[in-house]
N, C-alpha and C positions, 0 to 999 in steps of 0.2 A: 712587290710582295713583302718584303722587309719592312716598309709605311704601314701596311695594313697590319701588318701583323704588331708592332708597335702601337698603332692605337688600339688595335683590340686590348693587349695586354695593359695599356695606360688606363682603357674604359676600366678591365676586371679590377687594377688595384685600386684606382679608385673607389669603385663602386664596393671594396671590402674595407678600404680603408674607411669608408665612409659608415660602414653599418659598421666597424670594430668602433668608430668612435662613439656612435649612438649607442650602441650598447652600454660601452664605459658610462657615459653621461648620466644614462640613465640609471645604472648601477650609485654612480656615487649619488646621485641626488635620492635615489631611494634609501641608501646607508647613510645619507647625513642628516642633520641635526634640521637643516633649512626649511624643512615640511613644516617641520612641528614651530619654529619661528614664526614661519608665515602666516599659522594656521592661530596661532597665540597673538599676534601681531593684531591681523583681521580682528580677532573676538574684541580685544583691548581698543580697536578701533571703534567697530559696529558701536561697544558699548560710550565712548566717547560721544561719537555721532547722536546715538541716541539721546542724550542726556541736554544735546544743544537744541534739540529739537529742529533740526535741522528736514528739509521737504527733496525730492526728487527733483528736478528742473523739470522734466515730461509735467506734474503737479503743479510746479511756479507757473508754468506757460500757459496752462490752462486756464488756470483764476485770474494771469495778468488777462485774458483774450475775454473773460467772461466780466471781470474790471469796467474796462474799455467798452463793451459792450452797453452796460449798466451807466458809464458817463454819459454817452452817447444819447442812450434814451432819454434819462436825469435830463439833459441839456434842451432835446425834442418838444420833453413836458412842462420845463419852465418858457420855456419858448411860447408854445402853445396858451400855459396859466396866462404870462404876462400879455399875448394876442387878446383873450377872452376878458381879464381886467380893462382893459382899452377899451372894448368894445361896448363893457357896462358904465365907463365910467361918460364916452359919449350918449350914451342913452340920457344919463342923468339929466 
């Protein structure tokens, strides 16, 4: 009975300790200065970023796959040209 009742009581202050500290947390992060850094930080970035002209990877992947693609054929059709060059130049 004493076991139980012990962990019940371990469960409750945990589980107050744990939302008194959430709470805190979130208080001081809401009273501190750190929002508006992060939020000052980001813009000073974005505008950084932008100025390099910098691409998305999801957009790099893309063009590198559509690239590749484009060699590929390129490679099909010179293949193909220099078949049909042979071919006229046996005629001759």
């Amino acid at each position: 009975m004493v076991r139980a009742r012990e962990c019940y009581l371990s469960r409750m202050i945990d589980s107050k300790l744990l939302e008194e500290l959430r709470r805190r947390v979130e208080g001081a992060m809401r009273d501190s200065p750190a929002q508006d850094i992060e939020r000052n930080l980001r813009a000073v970035l974005a505008g950084w970023f932008d100025r390099l002209d910098l691409v998305l990877r999801e957009d790099f992947e893309v063009q590198r796959k559509l690239l590749e693609r484009a060699q590929a054929r390129l490679a099909e059709l010179e293949a193909r040209v220099a078949e049909l060059e042979a071919q006229a130049a046996r005629r001759r």
